[in-house]
Steps between C-alpha positions, in 0.01 A plus 500: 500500500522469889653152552295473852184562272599248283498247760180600687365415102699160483366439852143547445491311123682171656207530752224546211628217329599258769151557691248539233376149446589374868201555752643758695420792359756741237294790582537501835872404495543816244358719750618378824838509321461881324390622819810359733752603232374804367383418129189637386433601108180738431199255523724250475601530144780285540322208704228478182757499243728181648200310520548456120794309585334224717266481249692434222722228702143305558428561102829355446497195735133431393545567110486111384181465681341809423560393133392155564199647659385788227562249234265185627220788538318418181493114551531462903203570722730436816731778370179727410358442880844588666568787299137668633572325861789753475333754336194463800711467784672856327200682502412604874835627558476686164159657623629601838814650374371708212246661768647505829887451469568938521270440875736207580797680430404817641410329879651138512838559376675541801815265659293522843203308285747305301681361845189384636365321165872333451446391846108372492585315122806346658278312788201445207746310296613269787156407555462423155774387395454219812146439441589415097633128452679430168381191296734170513683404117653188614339205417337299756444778776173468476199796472587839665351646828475817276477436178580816280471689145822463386450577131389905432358379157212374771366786672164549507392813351376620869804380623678733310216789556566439909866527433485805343281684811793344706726730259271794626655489847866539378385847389611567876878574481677246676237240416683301214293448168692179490405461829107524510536321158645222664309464805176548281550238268614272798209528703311388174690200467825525301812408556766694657693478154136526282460803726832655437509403120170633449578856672812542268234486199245733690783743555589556109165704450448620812823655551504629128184654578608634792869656307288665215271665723785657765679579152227654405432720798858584570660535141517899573773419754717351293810628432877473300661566803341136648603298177777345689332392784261372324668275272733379808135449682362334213825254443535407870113420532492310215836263610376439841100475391638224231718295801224467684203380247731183374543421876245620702253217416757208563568646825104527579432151377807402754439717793211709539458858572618478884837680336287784424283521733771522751650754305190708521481550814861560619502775236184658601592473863832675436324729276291577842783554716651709201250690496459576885818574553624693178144656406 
């Protein structure tokens, strides 16, 4: 096995992982990245398959709750309304995928597009992530100027529903599910932690959806020969997915998403200049 190959792979999978549940978009880091070193697997058989690996790591983080969750079901009409919230807010994204994602593949999934929506997302989350005030724990400071959801057990059923047209957008490569996840469910009044939290549990179907389905199209281009990368893929996405769910939310509750934002749009302005002067 080429040893350059290898760490195109290794490259690309510590990207998956690292970027999935951040808002800045692991799609359009994966293709910005494949197209600027010179990766690319038929319809991106490899980039489906080391998905599985950032999903597991939030599967694995999350397991204690999920139990917690599935088990209060029968008795707990807070855990019943959260588990449809979820299921709701899953559904447009589900709907637009199954019909359209082929189209949106086919024209949108391009690093010129994927430079410019890094770029626009970037200067959305400032915005947002300025506008949204956190509310105060410490005794005595008194009521908030913007008092916010903090708890995802609480959102509204709509909530979730508007959340999960917000997850629409990040059909556009370079978007972020994450992202318009995050901004969605902040505009309706969570948290920037509630927000975050309650996009890791939106991403377990969605993305599990979305893996089955690319599996499903693309399992004719699988092949022996790829085992390797694959596994390394899967391993590498799953480390660096798993290192950032335990901290991610910490750091959000902390900082913000100014780190990200920033991020955003440095890397989809050098993607333009990249691009302009390498083609």
């Amino acid at each position: 096995m080429d040893l350059v190959l290898i760490a195109k792979a290794l490259v690309l999978a510590v990207v998956e992982g690292a970027t999935e549940f951040i808002p800045v978009s692991s799609t359009g880091h994966q293709l910005l990245i494949g197209h600027f070193i010179g990766f690319h697997s038929p319809n991106n058989t490899f980039e489906v398959l080391i998905q599985l690996g950032a999903i597991l790591a939030i599967l694995f983080v999350y397991f204690g709750r999920l139990w917690g969750i599935a088990t209060a079901l029968p008795n707990d009409p807070r855990a019943r309304r959260f588990v449809l919230a979820v299921l709701i807010a899953f559904l447009p994204a589900a709907i637009v995928g199954g019909l359209f994602s082929k189209y949106i593949k086919f024209y949108l999934f391009n690093p010129w597009i994927v430079c410019a929506t890094l770029v626009a997302g970037g200067l959305v989350l400032l915005v947002i992530d300025d506008m949204v005030g956190e509310p105060k724990s410490a005794p005595g400071d008194g009521p908030t100027e913007h008092p916010r959801k903090t708890d995802v057990f609480e959102f509204s059923l709509p909530m979730a529903l508007k959340i999960g047209l917000f997850q629409c957008v990040a059909m556009i490569p370079g978007v972020s599910r994450s992202g318009a996840t995050i901004v969605g469910a902040m505009l309706m009044g969570a948290s920037k932690r509630s927000a975050t939290e309650f996009s890791f549990y939106l991403a377990m179907p969605t993305m599990a959806g979305a893996f089955a389905k690319d599996l499903l199209d693309n399992y004719k281009n699988l092949s022996s020969n790829d085992a390797l990368l694959i596994v390394i893929g899967f391993v590498a996405a799953f480390v660096s997915a798993l290192i950032v769910v335990r901290t991610v939310l910490d750091y959000v509750s902390r900082h913000g998403f100014w780190l990200f934002a920033w991020w955003r749009i440095i890397v989809g302005s050098l993607g333009f200049a990249g691009l302009i002067l390498f083609g």
